[in-house]
N, C-alpha and C positions, 0 to 999 in steps of 0.2 A: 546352495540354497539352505538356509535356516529354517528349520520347520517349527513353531510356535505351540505347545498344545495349552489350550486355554481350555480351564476348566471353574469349578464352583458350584456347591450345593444347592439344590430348588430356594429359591425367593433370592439368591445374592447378587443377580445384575449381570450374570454372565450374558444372556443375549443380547444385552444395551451395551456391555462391553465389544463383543462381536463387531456389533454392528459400526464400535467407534474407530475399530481397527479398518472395516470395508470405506467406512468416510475418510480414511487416512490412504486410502490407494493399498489395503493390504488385502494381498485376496482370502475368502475365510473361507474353510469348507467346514459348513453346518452337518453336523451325523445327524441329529434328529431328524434336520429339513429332505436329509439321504431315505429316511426311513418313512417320513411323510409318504414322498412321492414313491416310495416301493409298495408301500399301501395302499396308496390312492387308487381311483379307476384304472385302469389298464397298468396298474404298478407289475412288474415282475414277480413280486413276492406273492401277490394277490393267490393265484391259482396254488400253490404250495401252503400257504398258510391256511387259507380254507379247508383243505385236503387234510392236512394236521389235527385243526380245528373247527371239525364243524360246523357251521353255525356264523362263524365270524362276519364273513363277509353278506354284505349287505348291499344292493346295487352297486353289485363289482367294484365291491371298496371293500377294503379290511376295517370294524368295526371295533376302533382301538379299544374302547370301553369294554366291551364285549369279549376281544383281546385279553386282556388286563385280569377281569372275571374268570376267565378260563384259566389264566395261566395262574391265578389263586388258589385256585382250586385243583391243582395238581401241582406236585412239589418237582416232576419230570419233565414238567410243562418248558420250563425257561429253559433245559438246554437243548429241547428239540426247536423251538421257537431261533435260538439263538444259532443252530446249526442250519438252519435255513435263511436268516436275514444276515448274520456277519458276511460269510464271501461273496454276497450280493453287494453289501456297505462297501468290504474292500477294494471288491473291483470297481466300483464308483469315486471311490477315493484314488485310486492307482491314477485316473482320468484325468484326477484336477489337477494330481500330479505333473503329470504328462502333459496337460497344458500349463499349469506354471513355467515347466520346463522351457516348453518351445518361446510362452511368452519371453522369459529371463529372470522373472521373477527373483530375488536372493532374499524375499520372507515371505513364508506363506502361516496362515495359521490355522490350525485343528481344532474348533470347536464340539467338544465332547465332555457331554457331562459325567458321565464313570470316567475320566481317565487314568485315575489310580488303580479302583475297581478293578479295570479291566488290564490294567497290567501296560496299556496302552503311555506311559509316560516315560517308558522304557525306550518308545521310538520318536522319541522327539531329541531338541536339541537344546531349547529353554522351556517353564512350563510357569505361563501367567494364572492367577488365582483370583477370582473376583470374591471381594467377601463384603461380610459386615455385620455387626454386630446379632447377636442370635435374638435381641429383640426387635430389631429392624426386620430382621426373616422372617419370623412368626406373623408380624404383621402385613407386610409384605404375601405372605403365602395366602393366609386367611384369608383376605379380603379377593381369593378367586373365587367364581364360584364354582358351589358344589362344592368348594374344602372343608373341611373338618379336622377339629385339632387331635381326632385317632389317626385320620389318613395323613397326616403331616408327620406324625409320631411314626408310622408305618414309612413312609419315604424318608425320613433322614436316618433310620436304624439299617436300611440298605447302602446307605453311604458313606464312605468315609467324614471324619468328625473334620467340621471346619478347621482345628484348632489344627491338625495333623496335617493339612493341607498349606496351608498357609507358611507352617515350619518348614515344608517339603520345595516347594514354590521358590522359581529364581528371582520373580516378581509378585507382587500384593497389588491389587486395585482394589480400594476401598470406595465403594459405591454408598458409602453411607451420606455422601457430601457434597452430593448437589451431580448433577450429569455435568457440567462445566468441570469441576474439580476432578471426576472422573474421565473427564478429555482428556483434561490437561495430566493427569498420569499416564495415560497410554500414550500420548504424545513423545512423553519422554521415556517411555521401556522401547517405544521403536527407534528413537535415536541410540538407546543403550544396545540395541542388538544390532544397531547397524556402525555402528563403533567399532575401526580394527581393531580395538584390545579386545572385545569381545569373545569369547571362547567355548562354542558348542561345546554342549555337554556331552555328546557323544565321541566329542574330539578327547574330553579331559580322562587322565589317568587317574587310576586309584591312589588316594590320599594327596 
């Protein structure tokens, strides 16, 4: 089975990419959507996170905003946060595994937005990059609400630079060019990984 990690900076079309892989029959495992639901009401994480942080949760839901604020404001914050939601995320992940498996699945794909960050590209096999121009981003990001062009400035200095992704990347999806033109690349990076010539990268030797 070929594991996909599909990654890309806040505003570049990663979760419209995602989603173009699940309308192709590819199965995605979303981390965020992992992290949602471990926040959510009766999430796993709930009781722990609270416990951590104070305050957070808000009819038995973890108050991501609230979250976010907390962990601002301590510089200790994000690795005890981090030491209580990863092996919750992995063992949810080992799952989809495990049903890719029994399915038969031979590509699955990792939607995770740090996957350089987190060192996480190290366990894949290929690794797709959504991108697009840094003025498409800007504008793209802005126009959420509540954004502001400090917290935008703040979120992409925790990230790897588009520019070093892209060079890294077995694949590029350029989301600047209509969802149609963005189909039609993923169309063809799944025909390119399901190619016998194709050759995981964890298969490949040094140089």
């Amino acid at each position: 089975m070929i594991v996909v990690g599909l990654t890309g900076s806040i505003g570049m079309g990663k979760s419209t990419t995602a989603a173009m892989f699940r309308d192709a029959g590819i199965a995605v495992y979303d981390a965020d959507a992992a992290v949602h639901r471990l926040y959510d009401r009766g999430g796993e994480a709930v009781a722990a996170v609270g416990a951590a942080f104070p305050g957070v949760v808000r009819d038995g839901a973890v108050d991501r905003e609230g979250l976010r604020q907390a962990v601002l404001a301590d510089p200790d914050a994000l690795t005890r946060l981090n030491a209580i939601v990863h092996p919750m995320v992995g063992a949810d992940r080992a799952e989809f595994f495990a049903q890719a498996q029994a399915r038969g699945d031979e590509l699955v794909v990792l939607d995770v937005p740090l996957l350089f960050e987190t060192g996480g590209h190290a366990q894949v096999d290929a690794i797709v990059v959504a991108s697009a121009p840094a003025e498409v981003q800007r504008e793209r990001v802005l126009a959420r609400p509540g954004m502001t062009p400090e917290r935008l400035e703040g979120l992409l200095s925790r990230q790897m630079a588009d520019a070093d992704k892209r060079a890294r990347a077995h694949f590029v999806v350029d989301t600047s060019k209509g969802l149609e033109s963005a189909r039609r690349q993923v169309v063809e990076i799944i025909a390119a990984l399901r190619d016998p010539q194709f050759k995981p990268a964890r298969d490949r030797t040094a140089g």
